[in-house]
N, CA, C and O of each residue as an XYZ file, in Angstrom:
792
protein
N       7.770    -18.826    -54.673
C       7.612    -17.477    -54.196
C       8.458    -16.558    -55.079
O       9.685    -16.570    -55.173
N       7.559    -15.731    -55.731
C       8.601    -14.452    -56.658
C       9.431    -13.979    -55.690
O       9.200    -14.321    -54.531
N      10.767    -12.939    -56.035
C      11.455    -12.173    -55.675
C      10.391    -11.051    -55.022
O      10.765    -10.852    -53.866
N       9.553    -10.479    -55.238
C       8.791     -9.416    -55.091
C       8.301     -9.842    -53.882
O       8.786     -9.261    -52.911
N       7.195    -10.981    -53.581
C       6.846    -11.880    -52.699
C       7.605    -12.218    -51.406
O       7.046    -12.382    -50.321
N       8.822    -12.299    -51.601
C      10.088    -12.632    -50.690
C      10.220    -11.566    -50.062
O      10.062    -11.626    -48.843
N      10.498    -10.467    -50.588
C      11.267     -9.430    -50.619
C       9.782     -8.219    -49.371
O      10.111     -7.572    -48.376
N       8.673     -8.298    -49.806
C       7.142     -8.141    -49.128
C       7.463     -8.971    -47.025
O       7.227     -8.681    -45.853
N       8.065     -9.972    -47.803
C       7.364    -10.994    -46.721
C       8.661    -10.816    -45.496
O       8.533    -11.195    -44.332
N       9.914    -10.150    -46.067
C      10.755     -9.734    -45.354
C      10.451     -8.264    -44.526
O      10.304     -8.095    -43.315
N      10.430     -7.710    -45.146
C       9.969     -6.442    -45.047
C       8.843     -6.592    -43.792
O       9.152     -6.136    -42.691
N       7.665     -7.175    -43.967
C       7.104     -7.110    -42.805
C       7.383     -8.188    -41.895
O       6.559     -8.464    -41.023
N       8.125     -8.627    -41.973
C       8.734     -9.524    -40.563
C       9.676     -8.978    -40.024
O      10.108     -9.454    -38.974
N      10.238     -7.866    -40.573
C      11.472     -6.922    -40.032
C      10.712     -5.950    -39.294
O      10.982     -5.540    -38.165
N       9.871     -5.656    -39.919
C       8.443     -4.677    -39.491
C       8.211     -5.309    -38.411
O       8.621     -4.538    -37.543
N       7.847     -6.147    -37.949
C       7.119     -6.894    -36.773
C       8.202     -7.175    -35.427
O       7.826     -7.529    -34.309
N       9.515     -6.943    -35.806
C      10.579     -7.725    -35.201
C      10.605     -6.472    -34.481
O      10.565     -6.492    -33.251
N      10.688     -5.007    -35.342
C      11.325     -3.661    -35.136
C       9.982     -3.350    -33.393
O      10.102     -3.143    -32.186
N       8.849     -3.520    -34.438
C       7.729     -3.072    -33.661
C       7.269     -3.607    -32.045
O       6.754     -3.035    -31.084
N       7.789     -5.132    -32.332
C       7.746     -5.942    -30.652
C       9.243     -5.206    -30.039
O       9.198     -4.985    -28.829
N      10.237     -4.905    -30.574
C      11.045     -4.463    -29.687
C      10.588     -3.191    -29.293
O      10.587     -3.015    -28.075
N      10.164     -2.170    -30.059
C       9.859     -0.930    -29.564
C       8.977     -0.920    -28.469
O       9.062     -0.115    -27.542
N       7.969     -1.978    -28.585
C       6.603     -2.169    -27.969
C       7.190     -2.359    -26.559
O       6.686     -1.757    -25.611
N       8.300     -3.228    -26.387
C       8.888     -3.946    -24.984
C      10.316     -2.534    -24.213
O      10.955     -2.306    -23.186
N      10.097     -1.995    -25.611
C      11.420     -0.924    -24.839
C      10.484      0.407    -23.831
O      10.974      0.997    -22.869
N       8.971      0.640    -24.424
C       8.324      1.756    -24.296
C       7.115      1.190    -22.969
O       6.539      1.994    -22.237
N       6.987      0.182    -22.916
C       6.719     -0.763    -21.953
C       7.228     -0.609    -20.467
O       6.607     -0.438    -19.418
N       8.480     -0.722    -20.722
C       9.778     -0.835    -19.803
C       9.625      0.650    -19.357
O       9.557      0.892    -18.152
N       9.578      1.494    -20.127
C       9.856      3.231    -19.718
C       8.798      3.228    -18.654
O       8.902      3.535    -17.467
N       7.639      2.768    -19.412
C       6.448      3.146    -18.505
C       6.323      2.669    -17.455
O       5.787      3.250    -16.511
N       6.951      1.133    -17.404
C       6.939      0.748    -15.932
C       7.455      1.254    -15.358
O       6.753      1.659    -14.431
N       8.907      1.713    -15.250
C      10.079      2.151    -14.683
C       9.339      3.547    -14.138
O       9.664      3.953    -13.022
N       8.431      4.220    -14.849
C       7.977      5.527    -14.247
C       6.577      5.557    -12.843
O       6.241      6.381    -11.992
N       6.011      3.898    -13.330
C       4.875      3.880    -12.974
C       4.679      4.264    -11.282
O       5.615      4.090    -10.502
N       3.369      4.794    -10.842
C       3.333      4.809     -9.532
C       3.375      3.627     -8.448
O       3.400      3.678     -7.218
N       3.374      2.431     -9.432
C       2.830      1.318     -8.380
C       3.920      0.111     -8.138
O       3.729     -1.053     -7.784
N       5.177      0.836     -8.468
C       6.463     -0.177     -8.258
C       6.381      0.029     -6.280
O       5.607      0.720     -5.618
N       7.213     -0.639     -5.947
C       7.520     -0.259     -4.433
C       8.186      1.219     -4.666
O       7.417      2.078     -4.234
N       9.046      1.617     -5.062
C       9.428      2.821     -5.105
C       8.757      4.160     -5.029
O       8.924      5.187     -4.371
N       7.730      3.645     -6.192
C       6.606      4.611     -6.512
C       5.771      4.602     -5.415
O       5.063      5.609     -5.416
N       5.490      3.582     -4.113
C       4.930      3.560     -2.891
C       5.591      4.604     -2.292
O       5.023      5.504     -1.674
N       6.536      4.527     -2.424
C       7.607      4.710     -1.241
C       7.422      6.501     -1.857
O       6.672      7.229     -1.207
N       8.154      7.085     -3.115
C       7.454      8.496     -3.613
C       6.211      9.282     -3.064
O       6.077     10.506     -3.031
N       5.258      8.240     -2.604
C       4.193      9.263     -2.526
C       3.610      8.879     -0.784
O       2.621      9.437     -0.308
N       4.286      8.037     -0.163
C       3.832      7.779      1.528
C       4.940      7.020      1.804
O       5.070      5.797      1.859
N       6.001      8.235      2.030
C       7.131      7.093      2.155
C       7.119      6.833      3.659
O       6.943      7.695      4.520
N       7.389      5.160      3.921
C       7.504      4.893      5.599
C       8.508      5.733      6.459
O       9.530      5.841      5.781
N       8.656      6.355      7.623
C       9.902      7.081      8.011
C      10.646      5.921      8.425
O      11.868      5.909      8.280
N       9.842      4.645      9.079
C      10.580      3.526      9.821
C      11.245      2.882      8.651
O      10.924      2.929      7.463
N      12.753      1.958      9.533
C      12.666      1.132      8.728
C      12.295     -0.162      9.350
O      12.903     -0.617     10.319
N      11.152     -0.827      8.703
C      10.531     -2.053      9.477
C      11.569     -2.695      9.746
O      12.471     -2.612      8.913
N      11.832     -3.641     11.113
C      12.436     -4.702     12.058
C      14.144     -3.561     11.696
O      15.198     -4.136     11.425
N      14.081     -2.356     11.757
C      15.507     -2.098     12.442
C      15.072     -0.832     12.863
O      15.594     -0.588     13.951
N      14.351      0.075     12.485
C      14.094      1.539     13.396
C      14.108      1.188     15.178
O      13.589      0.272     15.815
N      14.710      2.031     15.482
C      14.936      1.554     17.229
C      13.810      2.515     17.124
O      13.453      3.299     16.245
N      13.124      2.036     18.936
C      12.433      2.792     19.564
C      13.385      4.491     19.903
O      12.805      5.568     19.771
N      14.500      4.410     20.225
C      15.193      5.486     21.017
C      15.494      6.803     19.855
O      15.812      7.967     20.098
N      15.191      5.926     18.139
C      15.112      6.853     17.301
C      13.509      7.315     16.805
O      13.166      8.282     16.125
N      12.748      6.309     17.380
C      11.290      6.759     17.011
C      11.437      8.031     17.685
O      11.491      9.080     17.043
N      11.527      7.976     19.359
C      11.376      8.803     20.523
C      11.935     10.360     19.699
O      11.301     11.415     19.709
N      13.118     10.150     19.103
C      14.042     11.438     18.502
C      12.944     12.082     16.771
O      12.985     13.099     16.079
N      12.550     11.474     16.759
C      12.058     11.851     15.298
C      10.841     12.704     15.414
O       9.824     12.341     16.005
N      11.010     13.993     14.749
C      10.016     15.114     14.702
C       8.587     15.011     14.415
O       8.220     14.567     13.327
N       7.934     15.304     15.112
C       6.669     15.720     14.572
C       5.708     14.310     15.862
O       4.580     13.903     15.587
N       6.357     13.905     16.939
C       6.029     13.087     17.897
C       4.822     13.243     18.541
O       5.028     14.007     19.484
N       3.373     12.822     18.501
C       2.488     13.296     19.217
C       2.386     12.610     20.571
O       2.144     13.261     21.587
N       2.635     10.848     20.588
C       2.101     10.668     21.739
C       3.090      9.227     21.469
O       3.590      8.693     20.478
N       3.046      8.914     23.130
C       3.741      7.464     22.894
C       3.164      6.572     23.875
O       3.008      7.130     24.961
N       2.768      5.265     23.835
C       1.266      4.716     24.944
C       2.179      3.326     24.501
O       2.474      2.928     23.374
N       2.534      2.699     25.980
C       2.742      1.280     26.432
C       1.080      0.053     25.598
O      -0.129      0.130     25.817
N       1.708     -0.691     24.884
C       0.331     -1.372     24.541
C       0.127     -2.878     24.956
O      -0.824     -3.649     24.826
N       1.752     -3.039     25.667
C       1.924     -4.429     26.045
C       3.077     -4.697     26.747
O       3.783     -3.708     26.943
N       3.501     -5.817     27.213
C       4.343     -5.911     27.700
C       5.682     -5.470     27.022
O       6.473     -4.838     27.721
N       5.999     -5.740     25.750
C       7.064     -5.638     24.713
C       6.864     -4.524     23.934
O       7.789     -4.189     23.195
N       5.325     -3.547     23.947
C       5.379     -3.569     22.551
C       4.811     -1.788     22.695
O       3.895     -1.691     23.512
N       5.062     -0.956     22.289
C       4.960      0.803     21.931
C       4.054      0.810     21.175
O       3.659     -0.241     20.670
N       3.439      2.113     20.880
C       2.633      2.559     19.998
C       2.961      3.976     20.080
O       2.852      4.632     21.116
N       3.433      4.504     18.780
C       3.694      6.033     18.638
C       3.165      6.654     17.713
O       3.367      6.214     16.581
N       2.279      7.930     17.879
C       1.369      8.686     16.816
C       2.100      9.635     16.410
O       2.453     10.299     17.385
N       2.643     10.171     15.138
C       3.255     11.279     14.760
C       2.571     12.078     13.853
O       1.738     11.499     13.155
N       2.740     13.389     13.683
C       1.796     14.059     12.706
C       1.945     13.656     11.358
O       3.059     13.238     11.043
N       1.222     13.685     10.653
C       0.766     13.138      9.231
C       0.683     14.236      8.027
O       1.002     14.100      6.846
N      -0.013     15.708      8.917
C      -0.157     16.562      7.854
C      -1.833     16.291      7.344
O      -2.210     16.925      6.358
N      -2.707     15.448      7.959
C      -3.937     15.562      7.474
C      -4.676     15.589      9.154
O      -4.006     15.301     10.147
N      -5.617     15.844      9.197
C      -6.018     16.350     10.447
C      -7.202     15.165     11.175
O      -8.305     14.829     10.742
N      -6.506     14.741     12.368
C      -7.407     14.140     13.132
C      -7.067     12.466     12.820
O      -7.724     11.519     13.253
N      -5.445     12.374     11.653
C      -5.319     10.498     11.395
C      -3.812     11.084     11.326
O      -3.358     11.737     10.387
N      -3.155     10.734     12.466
C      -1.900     10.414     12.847
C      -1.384      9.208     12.166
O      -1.870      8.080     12.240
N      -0.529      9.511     11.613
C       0.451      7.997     11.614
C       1.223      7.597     12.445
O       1.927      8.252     13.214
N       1.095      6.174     12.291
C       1.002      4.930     13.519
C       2.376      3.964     13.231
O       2.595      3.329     12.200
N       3.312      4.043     14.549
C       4.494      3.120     14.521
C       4.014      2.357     15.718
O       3.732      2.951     16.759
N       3.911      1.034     15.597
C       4.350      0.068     16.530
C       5.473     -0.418     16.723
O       6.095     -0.783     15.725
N       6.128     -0.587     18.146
C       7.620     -0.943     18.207
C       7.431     -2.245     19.093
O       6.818     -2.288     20.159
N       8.070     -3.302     18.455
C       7.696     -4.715     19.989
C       9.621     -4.996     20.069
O      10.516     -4.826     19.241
N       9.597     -5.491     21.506
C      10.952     -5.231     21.451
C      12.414     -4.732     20.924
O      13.514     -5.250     20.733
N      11.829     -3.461     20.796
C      12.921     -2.444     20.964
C      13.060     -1.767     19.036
O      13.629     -0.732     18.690
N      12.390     -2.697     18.196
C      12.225     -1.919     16.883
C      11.185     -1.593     16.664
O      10.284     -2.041     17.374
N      10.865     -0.641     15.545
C       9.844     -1.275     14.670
C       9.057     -2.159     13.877
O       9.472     -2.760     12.887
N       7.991     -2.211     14.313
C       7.300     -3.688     13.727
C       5.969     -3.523     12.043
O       5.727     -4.297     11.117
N       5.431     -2.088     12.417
C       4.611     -2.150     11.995
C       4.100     -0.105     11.836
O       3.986      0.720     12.742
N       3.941      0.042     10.528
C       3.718      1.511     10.739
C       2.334      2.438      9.335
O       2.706      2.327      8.167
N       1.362      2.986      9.487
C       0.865      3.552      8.820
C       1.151      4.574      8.329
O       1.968      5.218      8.986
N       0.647      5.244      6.954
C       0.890      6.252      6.511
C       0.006      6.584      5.932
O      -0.379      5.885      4.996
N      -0.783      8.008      6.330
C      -1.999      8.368      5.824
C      -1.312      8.794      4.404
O      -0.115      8.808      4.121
N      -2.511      9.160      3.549
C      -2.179      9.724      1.819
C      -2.972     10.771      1.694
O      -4.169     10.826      1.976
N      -2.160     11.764      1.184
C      -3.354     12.942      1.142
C      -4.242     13.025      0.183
O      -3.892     13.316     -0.961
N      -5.436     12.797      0.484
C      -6.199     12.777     -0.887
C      -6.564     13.993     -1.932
O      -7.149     14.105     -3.009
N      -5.941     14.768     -1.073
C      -6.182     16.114     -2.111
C      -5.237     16.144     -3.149
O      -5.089     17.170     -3.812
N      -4.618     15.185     -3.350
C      -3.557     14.971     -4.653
C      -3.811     13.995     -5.300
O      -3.000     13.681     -6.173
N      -5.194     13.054     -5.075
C      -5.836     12.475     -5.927
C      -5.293     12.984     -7.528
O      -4.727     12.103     -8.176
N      -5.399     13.982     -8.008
C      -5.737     14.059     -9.331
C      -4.162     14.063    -10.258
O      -4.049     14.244    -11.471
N      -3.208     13.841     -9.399
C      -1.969     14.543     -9.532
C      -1.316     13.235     -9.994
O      -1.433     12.210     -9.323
N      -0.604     13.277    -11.181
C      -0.150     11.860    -12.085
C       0.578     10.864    -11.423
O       0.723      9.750    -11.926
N       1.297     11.336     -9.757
C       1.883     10.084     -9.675
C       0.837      9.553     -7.875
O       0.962      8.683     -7.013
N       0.012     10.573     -8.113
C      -0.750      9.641     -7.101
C      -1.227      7.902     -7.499
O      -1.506      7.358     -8.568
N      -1.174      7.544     -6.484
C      -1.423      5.890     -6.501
C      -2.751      5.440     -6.338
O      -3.475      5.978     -5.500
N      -3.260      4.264     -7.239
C      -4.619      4.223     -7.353
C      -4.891      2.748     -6.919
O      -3.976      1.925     -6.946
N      -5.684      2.540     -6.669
C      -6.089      0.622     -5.986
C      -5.800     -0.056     -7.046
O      -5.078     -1.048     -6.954
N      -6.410      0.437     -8.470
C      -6.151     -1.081     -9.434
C      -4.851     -0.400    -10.124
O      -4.687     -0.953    -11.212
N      -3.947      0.511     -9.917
C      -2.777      0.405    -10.036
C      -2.021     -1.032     -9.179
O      -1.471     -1.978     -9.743
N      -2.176     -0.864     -7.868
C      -1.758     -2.286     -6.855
C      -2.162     -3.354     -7.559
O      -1.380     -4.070     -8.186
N      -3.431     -3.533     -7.499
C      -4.111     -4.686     -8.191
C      -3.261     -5.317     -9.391
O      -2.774     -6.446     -9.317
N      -3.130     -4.464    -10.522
C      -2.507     -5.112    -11.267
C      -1.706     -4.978    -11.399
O      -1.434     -5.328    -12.547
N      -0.325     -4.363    -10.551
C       1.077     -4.943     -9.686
C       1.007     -6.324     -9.294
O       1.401     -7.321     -9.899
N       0.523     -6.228     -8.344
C       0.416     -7.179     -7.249
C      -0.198     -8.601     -7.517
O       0.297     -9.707     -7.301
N      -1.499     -8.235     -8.083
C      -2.568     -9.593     -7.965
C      -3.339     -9.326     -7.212
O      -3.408     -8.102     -7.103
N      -4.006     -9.838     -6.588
C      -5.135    -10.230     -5.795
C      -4.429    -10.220     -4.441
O      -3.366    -10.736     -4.095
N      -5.189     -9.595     -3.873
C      -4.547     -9.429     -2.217
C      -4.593    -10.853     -1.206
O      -5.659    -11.469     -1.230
N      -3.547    -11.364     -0.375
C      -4.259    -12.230      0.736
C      -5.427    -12.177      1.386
O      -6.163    -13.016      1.905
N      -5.445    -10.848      1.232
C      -6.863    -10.613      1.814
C      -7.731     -9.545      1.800
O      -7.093     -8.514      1.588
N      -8.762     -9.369      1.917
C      -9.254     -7.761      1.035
C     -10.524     -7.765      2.530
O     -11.439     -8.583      2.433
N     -10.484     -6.731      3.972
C     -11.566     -6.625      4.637
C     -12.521     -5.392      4.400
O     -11.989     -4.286      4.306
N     -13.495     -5.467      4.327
C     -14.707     -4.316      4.263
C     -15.099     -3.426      5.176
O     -16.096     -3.656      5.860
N     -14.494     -2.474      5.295
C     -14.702     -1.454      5.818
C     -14.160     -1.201      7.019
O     -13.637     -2.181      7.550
N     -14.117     -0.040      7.698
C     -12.753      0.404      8.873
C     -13.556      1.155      9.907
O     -14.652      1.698      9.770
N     -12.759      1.068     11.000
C     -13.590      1.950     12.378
C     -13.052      3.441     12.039
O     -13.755      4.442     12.179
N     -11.794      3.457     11.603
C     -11.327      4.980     11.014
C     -11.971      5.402      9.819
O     -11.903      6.607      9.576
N     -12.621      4.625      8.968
C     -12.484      5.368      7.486
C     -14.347      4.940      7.208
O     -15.045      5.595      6.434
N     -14.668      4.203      7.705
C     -16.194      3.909      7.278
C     -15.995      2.257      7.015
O     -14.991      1.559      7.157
N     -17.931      1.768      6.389
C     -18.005      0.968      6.020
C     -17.381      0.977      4.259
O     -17.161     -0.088      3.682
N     -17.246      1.805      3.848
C     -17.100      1.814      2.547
C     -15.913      1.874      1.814
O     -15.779      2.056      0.604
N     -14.991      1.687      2.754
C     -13.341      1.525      2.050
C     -13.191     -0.022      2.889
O     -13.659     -0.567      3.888
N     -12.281     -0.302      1.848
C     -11.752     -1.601      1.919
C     -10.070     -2.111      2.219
O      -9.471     -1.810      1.187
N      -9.299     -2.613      2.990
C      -8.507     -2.885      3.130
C      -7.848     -4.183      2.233
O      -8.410     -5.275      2.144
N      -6.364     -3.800      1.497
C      -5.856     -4.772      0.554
C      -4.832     -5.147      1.233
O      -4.122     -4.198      1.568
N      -4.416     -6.329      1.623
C      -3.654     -6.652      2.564
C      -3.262     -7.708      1.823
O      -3.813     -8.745      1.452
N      -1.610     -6.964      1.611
C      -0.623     -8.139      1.437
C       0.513     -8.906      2.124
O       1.650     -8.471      1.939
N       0.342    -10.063      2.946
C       0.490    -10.122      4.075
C       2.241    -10.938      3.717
O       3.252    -10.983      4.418
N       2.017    -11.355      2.650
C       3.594    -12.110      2.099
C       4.672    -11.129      1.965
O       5.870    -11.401      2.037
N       4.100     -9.813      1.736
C       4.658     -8.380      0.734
C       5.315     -7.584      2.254
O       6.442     -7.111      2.398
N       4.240     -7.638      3.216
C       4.455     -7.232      4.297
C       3.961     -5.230      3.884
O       4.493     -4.142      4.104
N       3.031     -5.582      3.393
C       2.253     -3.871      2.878
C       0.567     -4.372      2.846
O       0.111     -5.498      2.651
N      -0.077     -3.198      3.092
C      -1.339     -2.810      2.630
C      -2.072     -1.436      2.173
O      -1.630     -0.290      2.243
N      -3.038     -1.788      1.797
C      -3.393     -0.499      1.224
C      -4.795     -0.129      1.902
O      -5.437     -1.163      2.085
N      -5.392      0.876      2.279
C      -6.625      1.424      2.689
C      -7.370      2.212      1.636
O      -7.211      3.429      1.535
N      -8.232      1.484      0.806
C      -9.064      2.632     -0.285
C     -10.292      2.625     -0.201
O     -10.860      1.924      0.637
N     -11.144      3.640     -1.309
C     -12.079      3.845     -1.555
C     -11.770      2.738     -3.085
O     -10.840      2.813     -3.889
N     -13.041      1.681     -3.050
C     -12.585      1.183     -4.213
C     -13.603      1.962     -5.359
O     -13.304      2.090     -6.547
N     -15.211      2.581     -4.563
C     -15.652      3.066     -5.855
C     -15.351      4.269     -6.239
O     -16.184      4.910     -6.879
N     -13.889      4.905     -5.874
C     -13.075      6.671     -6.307
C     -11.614      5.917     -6.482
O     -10.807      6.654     -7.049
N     -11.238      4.995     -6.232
C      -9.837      3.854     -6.576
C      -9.190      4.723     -6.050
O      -8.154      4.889     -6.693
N      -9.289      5.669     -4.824
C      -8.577      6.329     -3.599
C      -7.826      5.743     -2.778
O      -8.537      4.983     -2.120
N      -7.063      5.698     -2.545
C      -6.010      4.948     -1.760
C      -5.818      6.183     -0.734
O      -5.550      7.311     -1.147
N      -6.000      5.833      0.843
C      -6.479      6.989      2.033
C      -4.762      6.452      2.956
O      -3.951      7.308      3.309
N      -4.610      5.445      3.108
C      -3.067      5.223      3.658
C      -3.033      3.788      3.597
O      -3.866      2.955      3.239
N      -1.556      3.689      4.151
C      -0.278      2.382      3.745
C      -0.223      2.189      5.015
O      -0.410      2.873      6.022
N       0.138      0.877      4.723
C       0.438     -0.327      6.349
C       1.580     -0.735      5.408
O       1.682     -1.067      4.227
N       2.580     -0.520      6.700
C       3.828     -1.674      6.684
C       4.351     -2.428      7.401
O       4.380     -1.916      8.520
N       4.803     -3.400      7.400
C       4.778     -4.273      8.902
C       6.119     -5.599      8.373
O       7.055     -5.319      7.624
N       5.991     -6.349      8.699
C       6.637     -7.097      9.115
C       6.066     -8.310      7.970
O       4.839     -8.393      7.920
N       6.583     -8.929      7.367
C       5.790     -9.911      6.717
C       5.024    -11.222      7.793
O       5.417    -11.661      8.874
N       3.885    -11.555      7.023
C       3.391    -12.335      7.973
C       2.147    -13.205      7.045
O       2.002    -13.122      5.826
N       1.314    -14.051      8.001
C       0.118    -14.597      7.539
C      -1.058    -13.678      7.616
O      -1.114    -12.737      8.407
N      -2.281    -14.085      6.501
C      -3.020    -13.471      6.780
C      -3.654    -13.056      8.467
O      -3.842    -11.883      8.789
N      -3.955    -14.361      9.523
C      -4.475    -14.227     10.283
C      -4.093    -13.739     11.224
O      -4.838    -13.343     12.121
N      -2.468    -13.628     11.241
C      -1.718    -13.102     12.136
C      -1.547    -11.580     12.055
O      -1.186    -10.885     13.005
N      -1.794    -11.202     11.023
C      -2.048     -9.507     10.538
C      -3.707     -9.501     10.990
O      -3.870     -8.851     12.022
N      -4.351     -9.802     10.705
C      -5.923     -9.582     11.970
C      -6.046     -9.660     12.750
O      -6.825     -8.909     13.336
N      -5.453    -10.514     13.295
C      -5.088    -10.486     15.209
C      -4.136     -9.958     15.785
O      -4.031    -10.056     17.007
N      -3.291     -9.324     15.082
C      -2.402     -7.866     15.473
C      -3.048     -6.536     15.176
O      -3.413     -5.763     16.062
N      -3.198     -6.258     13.581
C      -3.730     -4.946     13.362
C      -4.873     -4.603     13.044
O      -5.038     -3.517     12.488
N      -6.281     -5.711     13.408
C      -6.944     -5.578     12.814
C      -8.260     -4.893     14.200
O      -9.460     -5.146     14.086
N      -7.870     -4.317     15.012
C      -8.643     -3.381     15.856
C      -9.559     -2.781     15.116
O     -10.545     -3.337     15.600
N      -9.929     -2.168     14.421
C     -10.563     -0.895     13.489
C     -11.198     -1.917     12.766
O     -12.206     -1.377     12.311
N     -11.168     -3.542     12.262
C     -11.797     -4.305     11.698
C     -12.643     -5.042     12.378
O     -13.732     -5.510     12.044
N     -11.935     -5.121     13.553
C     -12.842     -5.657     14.822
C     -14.253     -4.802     15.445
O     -15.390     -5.207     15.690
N     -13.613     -3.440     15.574
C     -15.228     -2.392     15.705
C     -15.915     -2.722     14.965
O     -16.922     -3.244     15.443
N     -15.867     -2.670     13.848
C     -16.642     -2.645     12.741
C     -17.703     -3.983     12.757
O     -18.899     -3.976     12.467
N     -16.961     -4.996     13.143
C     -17.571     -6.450     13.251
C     -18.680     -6.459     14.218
O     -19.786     -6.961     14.019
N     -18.277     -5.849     15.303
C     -19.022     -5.499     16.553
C     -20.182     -4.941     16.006
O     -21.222     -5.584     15.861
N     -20.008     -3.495     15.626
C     -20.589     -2.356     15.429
C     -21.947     -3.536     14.497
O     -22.753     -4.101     15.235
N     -22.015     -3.695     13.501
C     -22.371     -4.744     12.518
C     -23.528     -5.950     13.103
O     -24.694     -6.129     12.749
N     -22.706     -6.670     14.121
C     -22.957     -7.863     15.019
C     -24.339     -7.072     15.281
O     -25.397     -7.269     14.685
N     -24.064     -6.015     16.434
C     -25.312     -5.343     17.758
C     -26.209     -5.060     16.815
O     -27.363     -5.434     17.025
N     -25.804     -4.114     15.165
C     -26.922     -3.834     14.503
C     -28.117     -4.873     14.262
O     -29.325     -4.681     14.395
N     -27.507     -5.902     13.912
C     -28.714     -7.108     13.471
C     -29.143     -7.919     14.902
O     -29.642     -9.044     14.892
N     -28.890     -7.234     15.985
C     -30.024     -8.097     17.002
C     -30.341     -6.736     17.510
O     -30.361     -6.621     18.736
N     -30.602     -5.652     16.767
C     -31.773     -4.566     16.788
C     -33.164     -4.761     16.480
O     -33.949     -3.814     16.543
C-alpha cells in the first residue's frame, strides 16, 4: 500500500468514525425531543392522578369535578371536565386510590409538532398486547392500543394516525384490562352480535 493509499484509507475511516458519532449524537437530540417518550405522553394528556396513590378524598378536592357514581362495592368512578365537549375524563378509584384514568386529546392540535401520533407509539413501543376495533364512545373505526405490561393505552384513528385519548391504569394482563375497562368494547360486540341475526 503507497503512502498516498494509506493516508486515503485513513482519512475515510476517520470520516466514517466522525460521521457514526454525529449520526448517534443527533439521534439522541431527536429522541430526547420526541413526542412519544412517556414524558412526551405526559406533555400533551398529562394524567392529573397519580395511578395506585391519588386518594379518593383528593380526587373529591380537584377542580373541574362533574360527577362521582358508586360502581361497586370498593370501587368510584369520577368524570371531570376535559375541555372537549360531551367526553369527560374518567378516574376510577377501588379502595381508596386511584386505579385507572382517561384522558381525552384534543384533536384540534392534530397538526401542531408535538402532538402524538399512533405510529409514533408503535415504533416506541412495539406492537401492542393488544389492539381492539372499534369503541361505543368513538365508533367502529378507531382502534384501541393497549399496553397492558406498560400499564397505558392509546385510542386512535389509525387511518388519520389520530390519537383521541390515553388510558392509564394499573399494570396488568391483557384479559384483565377487558374485563375491567373494556365496557365500550363490550357494546360494540353486542351492537355487532344483534346486527348479524338481522
Amino acid at each position: 500500500m503507497s503512502f498516498l493509499s494509506k493516508k486515503t484509507f485513513f482519512v475515510a475511516l476517520i470520516s466514517v468514525i466522525i460521521g457514526g458519532v454525529l449520526l448517534a449524537i443527533f439521534t439522541q437530540i431527536i429522541r430526547e425531543g420526541s413526542p412519544i417518550d412517556k414524558d412526551g405522553v405526559e406533555r400533551i394528556s398529562p394524567p392529573e392522578s397519580n395511578i395506585g396513590k391519588t386518594t379518593v378524598e383528593e380526587l373529591r378536592d380537584r377542580q373541574g369535578l362533574i360527577s362521582e357514581e358508586q360502581i361497586g362495592e370498593n370501587a368510584i368512578k369520577f368524570e371531570f371536565e376535559s375541555g372537549i365537549y360531551l367526553h369527560p375524563d374518567t378516574v376510577i378509584a377501588e379502595e381508596g386510590v386511584a386505579v385507572y384514568e382517561s384522558v381525552s386529546v384534543n384533536v384540534d392540535e392534530f397538526n401542531e409538532a408535538n402532538y402524538p401520533k399512533i405510529i409514533d407509539f408503535l415504533g416506541r413501543y412495539g406492537d401492542p398486547g393488544l389492539i381492539i376495533q372499534g369503541s361505543a364512545r368513538y365508533g367502529p373505526f378507531v382502534r384501541t392500543y393497549v399496553y397492558p405490561d406498560l400499564g397505558f393505552s392509546l385510542i386512535g384513528n389509525p387511518a388519520t394516525d389520530e390519537i383521541l385519548e390515553f388510558e392509564y391504569f394499573t399494570p396488568m394482563q391483557s384479559q384483565e384490562y377487558t374485563d375491567k375497562y373494556g365496557e365500550g368494547i363490550r357494546q360494540i360486540e353486542s351492537h355487532q352480535h344483534a346486527e348479524e341475526h338481522i
